[in-house]
Backbone as a ProteinNet text record, in pm:
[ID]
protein_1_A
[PRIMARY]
XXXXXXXXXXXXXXXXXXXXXXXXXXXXXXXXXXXXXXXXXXXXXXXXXXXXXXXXXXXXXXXXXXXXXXXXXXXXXXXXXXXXXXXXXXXXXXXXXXXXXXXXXXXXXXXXXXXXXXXXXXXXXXXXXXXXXXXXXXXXXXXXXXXXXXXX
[TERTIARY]
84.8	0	88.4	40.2	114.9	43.1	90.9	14.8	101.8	25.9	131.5	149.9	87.5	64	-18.4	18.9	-60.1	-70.7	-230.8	-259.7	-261.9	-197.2	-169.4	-287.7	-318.1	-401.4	-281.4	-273.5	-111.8	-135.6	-216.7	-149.4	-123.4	-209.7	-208.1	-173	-117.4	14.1	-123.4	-232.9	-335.3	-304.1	-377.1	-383.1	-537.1	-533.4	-638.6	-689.8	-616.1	-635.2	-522.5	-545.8	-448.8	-465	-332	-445.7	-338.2	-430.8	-409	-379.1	-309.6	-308.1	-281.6	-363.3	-361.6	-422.1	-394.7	-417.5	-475.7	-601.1	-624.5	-622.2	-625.6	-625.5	-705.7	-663.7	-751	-803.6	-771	-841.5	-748.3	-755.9	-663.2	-762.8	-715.7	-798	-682.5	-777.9	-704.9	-859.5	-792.5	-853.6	-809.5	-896.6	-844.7	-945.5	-865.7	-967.3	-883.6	-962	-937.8	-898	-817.3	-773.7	-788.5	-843.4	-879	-877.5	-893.8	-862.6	-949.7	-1070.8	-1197.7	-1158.5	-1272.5	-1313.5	-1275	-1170	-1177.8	-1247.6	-1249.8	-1369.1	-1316.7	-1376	-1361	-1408	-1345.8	-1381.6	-1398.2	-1308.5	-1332.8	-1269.6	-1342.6	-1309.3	-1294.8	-1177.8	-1116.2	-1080.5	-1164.6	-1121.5	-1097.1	-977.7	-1032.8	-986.5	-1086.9	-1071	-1029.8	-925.8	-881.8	-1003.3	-942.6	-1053.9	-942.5	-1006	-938.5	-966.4	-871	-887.8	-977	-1057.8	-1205.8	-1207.5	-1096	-1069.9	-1131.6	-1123.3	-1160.4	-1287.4	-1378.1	-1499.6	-1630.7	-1695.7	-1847	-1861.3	-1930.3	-1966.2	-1900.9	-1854.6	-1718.6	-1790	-1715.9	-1747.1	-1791.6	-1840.8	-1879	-1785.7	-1726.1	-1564.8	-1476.7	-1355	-1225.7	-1201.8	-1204.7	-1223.3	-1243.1	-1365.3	-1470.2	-1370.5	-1272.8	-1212.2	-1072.4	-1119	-1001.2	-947	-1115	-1121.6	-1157.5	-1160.5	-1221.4	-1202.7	-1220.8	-1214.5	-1401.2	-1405.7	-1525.7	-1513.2	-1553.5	-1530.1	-1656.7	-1616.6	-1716.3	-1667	-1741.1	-1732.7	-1838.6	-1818.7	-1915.2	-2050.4	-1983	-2116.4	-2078.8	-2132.6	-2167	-2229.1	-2289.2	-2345.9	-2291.1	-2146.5	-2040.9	-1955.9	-1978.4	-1881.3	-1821.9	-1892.7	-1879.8	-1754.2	-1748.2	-1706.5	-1539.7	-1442.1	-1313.7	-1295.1	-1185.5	-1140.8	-1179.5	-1324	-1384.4	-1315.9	-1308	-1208.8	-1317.1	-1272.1	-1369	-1349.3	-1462.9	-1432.9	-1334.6	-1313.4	-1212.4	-1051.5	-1089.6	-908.3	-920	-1002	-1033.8	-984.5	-1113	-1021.1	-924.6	-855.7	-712.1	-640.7	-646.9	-525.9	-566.8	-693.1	-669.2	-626.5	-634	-545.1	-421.3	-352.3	-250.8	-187.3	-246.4	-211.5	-184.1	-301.7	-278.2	-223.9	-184.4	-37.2	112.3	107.6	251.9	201.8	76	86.4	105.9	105.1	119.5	285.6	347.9	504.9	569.2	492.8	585.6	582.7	461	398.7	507.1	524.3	640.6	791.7	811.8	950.3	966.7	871.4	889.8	877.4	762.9	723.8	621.3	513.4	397.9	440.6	346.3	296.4	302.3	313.2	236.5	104.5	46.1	-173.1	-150.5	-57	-59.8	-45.8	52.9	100.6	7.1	-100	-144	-287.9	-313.1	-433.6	-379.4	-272.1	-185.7	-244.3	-215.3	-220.2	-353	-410.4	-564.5	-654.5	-624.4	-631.9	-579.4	-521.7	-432.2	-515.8	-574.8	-637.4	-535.1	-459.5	-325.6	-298.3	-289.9	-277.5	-367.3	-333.4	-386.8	-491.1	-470.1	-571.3	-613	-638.3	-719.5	-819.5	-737.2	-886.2	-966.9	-871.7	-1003.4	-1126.1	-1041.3	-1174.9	-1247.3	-1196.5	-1320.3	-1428.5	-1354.6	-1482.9	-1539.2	-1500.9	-1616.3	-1723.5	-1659.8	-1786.2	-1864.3	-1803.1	-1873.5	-2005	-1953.7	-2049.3	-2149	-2109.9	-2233.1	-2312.9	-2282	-2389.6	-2413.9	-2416.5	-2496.5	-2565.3	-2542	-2646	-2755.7	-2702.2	-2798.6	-2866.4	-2827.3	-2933.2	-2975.7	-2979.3	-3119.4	-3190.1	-3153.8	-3258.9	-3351.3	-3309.6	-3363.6	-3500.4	-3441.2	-3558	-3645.6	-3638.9	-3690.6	-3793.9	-3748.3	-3857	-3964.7	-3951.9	-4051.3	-4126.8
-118.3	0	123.4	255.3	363.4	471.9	543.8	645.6	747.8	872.6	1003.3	1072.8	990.3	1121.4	1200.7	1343.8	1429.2	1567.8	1522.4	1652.4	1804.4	1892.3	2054.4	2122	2230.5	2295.9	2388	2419.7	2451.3	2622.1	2677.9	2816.2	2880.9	2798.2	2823.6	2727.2	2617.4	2518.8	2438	2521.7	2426.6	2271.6	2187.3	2043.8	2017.6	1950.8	1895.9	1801	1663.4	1543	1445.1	1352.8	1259.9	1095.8	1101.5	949.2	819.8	745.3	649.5	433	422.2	279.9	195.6	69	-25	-160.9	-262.4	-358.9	-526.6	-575.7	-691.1	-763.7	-907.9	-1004.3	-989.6	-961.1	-926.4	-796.5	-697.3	-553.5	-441.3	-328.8	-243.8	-86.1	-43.9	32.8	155.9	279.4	403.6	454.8	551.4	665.1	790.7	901.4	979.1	1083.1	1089.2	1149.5	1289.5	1335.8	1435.8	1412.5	1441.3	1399.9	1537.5	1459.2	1576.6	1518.4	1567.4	1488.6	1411.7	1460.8	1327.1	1272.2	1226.4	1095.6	1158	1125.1	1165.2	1130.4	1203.2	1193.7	1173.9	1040.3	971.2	1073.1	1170.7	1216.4	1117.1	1014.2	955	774.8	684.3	578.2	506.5	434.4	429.3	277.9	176.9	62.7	-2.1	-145.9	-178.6	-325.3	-405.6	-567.7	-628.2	-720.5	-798.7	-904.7	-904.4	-989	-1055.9	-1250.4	-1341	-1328.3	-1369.2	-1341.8	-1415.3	-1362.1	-1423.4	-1493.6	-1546.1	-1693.3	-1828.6	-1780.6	-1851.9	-1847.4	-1756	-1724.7	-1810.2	-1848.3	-1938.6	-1893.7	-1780.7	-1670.9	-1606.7	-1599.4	-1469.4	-1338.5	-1255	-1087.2	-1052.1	-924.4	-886.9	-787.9	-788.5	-691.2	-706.7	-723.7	-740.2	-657.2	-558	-506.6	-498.9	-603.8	-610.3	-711.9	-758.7	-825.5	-724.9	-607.9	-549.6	-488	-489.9	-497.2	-286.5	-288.1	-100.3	-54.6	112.2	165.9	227.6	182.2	231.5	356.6	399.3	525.6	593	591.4	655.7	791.6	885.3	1031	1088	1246.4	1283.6	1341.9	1364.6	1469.3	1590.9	1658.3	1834.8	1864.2	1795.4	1918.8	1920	1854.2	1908.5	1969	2042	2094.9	2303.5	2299.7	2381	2311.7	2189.6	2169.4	2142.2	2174.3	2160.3	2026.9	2057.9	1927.1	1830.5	1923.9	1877.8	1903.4	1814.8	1822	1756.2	1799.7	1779.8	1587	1521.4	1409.4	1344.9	1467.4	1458.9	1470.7	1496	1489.9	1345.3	1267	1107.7	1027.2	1051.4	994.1	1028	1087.4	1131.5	1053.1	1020.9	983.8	807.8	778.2	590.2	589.7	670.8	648.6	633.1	743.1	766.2	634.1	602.2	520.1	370.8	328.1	239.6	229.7	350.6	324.3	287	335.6	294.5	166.2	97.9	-39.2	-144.6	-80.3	-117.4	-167.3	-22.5	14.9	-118.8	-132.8	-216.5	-344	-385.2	-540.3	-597.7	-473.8	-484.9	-512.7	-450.4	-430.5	-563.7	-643.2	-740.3	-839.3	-869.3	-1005.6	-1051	-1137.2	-1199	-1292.2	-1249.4	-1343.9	-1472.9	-1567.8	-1669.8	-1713.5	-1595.5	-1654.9	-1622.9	-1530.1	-1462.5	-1551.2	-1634	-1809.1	-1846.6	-1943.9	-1996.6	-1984.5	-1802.7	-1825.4	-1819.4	-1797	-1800.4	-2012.8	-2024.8	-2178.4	-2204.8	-2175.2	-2178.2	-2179.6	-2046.3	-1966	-2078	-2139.6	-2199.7	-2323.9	-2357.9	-2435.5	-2634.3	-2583.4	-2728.2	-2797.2	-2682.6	-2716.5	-2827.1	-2909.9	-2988.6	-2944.3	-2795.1	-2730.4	-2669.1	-2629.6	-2533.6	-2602.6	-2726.2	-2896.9	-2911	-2932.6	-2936.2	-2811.2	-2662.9	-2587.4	-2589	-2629	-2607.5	-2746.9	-2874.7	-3006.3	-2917.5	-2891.9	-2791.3	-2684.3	-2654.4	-2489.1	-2615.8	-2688	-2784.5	-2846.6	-2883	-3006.3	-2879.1	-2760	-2692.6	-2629.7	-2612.6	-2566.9	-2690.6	-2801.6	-2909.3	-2917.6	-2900.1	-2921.6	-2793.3	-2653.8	-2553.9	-2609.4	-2628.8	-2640.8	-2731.7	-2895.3	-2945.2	-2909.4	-2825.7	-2780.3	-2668.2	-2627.7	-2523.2	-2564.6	-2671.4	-2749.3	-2869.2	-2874.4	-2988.4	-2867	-2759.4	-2622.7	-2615.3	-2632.6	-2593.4	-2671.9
0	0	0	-101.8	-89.1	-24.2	94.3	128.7	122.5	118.3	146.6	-17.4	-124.4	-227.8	-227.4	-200.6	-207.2	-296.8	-292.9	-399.7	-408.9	-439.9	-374.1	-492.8	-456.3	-535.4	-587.6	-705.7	-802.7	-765	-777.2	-707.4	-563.1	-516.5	-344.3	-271.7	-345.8	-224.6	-125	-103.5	-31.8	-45.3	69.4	33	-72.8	-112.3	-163.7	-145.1	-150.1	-84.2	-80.9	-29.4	-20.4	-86.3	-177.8	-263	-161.1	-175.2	-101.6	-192	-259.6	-349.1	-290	-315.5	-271.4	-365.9	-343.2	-447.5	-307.8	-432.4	-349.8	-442.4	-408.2	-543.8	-657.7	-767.3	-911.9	-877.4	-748.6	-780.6	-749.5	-808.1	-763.8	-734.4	-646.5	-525.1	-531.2	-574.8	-558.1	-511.8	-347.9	-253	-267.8	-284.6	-250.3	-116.5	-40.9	104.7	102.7	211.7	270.5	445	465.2	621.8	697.2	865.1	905.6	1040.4	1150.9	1304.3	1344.6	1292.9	1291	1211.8	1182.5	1057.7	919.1	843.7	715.5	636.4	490.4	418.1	303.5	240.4	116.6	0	-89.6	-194.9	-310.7	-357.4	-442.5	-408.8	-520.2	-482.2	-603.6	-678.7	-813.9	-796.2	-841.6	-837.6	-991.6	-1002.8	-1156.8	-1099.1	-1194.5	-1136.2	-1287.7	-1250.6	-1325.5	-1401.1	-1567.2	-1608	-1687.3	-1664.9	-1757.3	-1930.8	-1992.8	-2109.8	-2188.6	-2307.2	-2345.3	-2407.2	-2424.3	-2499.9	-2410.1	-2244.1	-2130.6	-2126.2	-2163.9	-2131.2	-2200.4	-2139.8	-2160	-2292.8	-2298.9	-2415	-2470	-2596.3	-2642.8	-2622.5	-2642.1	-2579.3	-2725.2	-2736.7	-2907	-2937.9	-2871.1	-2932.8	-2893.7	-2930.8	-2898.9	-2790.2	-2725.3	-2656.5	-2488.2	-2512.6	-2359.7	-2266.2	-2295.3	-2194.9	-2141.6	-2191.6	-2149.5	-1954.4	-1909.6	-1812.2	-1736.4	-1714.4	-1687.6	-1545.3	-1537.3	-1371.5	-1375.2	-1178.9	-1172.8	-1077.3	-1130.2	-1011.6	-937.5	-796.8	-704.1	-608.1	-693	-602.2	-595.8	-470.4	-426.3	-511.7	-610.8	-715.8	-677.2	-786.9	-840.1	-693.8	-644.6	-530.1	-373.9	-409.2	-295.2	-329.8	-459	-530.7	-441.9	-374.1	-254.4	-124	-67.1	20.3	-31.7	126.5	58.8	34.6	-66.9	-108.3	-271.5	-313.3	-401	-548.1	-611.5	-775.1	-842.7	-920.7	-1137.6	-1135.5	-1160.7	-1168.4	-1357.8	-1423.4	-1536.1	-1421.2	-1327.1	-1267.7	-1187	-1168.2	-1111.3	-1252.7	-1385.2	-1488.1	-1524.7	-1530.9	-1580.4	-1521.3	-1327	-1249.8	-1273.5	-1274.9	-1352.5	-1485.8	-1566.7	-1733.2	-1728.7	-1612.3	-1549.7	-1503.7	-1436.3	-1326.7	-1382.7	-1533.8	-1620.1	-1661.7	-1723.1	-1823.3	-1737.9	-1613.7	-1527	-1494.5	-1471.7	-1450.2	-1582	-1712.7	-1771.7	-1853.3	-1842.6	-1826.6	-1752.3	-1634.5	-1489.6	-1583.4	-1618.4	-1676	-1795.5	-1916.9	-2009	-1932.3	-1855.3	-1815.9	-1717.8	-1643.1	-1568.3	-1616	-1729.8	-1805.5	-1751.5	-1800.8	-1768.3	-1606.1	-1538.5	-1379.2	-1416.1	-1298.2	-1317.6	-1351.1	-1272.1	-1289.7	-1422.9	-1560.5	-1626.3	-1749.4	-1684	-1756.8	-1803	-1660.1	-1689	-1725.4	-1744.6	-1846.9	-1976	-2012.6	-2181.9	-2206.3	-2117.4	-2149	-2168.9	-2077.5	-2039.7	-2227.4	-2264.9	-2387.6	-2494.2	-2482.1	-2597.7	-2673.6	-2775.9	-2788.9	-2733.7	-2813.3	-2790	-2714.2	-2551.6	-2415.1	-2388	-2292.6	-2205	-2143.9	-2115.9	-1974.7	-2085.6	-2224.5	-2360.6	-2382.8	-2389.4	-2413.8	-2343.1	-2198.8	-2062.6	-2099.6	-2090.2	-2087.9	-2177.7	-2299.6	-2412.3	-2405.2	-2377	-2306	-2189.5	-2112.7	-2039.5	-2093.2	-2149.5	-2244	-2306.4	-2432.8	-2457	-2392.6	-2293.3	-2187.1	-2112.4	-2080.4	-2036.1	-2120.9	-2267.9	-2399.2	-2415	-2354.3	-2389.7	-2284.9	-2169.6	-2114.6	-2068.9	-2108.2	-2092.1	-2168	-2356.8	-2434.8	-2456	-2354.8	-2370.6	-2239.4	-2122.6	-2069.2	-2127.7	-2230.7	-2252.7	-2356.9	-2377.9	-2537.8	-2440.9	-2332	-2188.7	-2179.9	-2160.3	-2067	-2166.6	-2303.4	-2413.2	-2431.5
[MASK]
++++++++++++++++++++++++++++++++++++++++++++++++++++++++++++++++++++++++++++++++++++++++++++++++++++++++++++++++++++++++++++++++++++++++++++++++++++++++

């Protein structure tokens, strides 16, 4: 976890907030609060979850695209746009585009994970474990679709 980047407002040195990164299995978690001697206050909340590649998937996706995986973002709205601390939610997307591309940088420069392996394999028609999953997709479009022709 990284704490202690903080955001200055560029002409008056003010704080703005403080972002806070952190990562859980398959999710990655960017905060940015406002700290204060009480209870600080969550301005925004920037998560993105890992998705296996759609070669793995039951259903293919309808664009090359949809397995790319996305950020969701949760902030206060336009009508705390009065209270301190409050920023343009175009400066939330900016800092996950941001933030993608250096996780992306790290990924080139280190080489594929293990979990990273073995969905390459997973993906692979040839593999041992490509066969297994596709007799699986197989065996459950067989059996959705004779439940589905049983229901009629």
């Amino acid at each position: 976890a990284v704490l202690g980047d903080i955001v200055m407002e560029p002409l008056t040195g003010r704080l703005k907030s403080v972002l806070y990164r952190f990562s859980t299995p398959g999710v990655q978690h960017l905060y940015f609060y406002l700290p204060s001697k009480g209870a600080s206050r969550v301005l925004a909340r920037l998560q993105r979850r890992w998705m296996p590649p759609s070669a793995t998937w039951l259903f293919p996706p309808r664009s090359d695209l949809h397995d790319v995986g996305g950020w969701s973002i949760e902030w206060e709205g336009h009508e705390s746009a009065d209270k301190p601390g409050w920023m343009h939610p175009a400066v939330y997307v900016l800092t996950a585009a941001c933030y993608s591309r250096d996780m992306e940088q790290r990924k080139v420069r280190q080489g594929p994970s293990a979990v990273q392996l073995l969905w390459q394999r997973a993906a692979d028609p040839g593999s041992a474990l490509g066969r297994a999953l596709q007799w699986l997709q197989g065996a459950w479009s067989r059996r959705t679709k004779g439940a589905s022709t049983t229901a009629q």
